[in-house]
N, C-alpha and C positions, 0 to 999 in steps of 0.2 A: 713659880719661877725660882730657879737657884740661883747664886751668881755663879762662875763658874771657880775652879782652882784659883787658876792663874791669878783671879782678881785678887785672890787674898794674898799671893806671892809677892804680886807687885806691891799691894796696897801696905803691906811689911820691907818693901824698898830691893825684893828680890827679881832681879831679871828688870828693873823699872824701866823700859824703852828712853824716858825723858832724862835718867840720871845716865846711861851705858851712853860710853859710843865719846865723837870730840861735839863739839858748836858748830858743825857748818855753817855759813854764811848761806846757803841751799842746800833744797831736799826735795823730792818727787813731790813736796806737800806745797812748799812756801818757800819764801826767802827771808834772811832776817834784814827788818828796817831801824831794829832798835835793839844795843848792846848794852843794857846796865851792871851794875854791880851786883844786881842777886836776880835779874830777870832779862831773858833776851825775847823778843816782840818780832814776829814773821806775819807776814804778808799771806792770806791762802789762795794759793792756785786756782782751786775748785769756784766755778764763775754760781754762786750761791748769791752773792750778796756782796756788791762794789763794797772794799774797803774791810770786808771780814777778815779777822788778823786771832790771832793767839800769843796770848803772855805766859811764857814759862818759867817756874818759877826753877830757881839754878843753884842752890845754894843746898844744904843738906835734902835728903831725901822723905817728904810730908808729902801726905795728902788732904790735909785739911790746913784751912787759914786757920785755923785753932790752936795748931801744933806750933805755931812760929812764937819765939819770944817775941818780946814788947821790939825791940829794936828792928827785927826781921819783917812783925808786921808792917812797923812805918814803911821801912824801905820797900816792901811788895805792893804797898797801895800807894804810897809816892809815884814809883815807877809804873805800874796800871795808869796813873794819871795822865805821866806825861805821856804815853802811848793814845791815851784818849783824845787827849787832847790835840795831838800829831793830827788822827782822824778826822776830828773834827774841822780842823786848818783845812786838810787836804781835800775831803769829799762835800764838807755840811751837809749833815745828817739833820736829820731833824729830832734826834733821839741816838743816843746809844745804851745797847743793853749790855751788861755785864754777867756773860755765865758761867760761873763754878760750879761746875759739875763732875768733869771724874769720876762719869762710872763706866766708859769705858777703859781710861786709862786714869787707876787711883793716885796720882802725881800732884800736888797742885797747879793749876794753869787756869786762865782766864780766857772764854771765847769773847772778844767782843766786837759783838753785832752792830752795824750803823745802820739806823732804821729811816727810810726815805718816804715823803709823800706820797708817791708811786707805790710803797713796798705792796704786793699781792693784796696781806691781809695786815692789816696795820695793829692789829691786839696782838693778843698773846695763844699760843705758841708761834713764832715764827716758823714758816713753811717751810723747814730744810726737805732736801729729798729721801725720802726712804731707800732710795735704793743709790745714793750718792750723785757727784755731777759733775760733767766734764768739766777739763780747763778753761779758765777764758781764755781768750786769742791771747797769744806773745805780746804782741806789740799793745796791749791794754793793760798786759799785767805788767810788764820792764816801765811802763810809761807811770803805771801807779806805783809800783817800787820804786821808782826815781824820787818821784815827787814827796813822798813820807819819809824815806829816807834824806833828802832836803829837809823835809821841815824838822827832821829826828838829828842832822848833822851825822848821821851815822856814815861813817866810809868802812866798803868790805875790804875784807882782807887780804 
């Protein structure tokens, strides 16, 4: 396997989907529940897993938590926190998992996964779908945007 072009365009901060463009408050993806100072935190759409959200990270353009000086770090894993811990408040999980990964889109951002009693398969890798997954219904996702952005204080804009 190659990786393709692109990835190393981006992965060089060129055409970066995460860095181009303004903050919507929404996107066909998510909505945002949490607005900080170097990371804004979305809600995802795609009905995978109650309360799976994405931290991005919004300050210069990296792809690796390695590239952040000392100050940059604190402030990208502070803010992961409080978004964790939002999660935590609003669904109780019985687990959350933290994944940096970035090989589709080489930007830094955090998926974090809340993992349930119930979840399918409860180790590792979580079962996302192969071939992606419809929305959940409107009124489960406005109802769980509500409520994290409550516990995040977050008002859109």
């Amino acid at each position: 396997m190659e990786w393709p072009s692109s990835f190393y365009e981006i992965r060089n901060g060129v055409g970066c989907p995460m860095c181009t463009g303004e903050r919507p408050d929404e996107t066909p993806h998510g909505a945002r529940f949490f607005l900080g100072k170097v990371t804004d935190a979305h809600l995802r759409r795609a009905d995978i897993q109650r309360g799976l959200s994405i931290v991005m990270w919004r300050g210069r353009h990296v792809a690796e938590p390695t590239e952040l000086d000392p100050d940059e770090a604190a402030s990208f894993w502070r803010e992961l926190l409080v978004v964790g811990r939002a999660i935590e408040a609003t669904f109780k999980p019985i687990k959350l998992n933290y994944n940096l990964l970035g090989n589709e889109v080489p930007h830094l951002h955090a998926h974090v996964v809340p993992r349930y009693a119930h979840d399918p398969r409860p180790g590792w890798p979580f079962p996302f779908p192969e071939d992606g997954a419809r929305d959940m219904p409107e009124d489960r996702f406005r109802s769980d945007l509500g409520a994290l952005r409550g516990t995040t204080g977050y008002r859109a804009r």
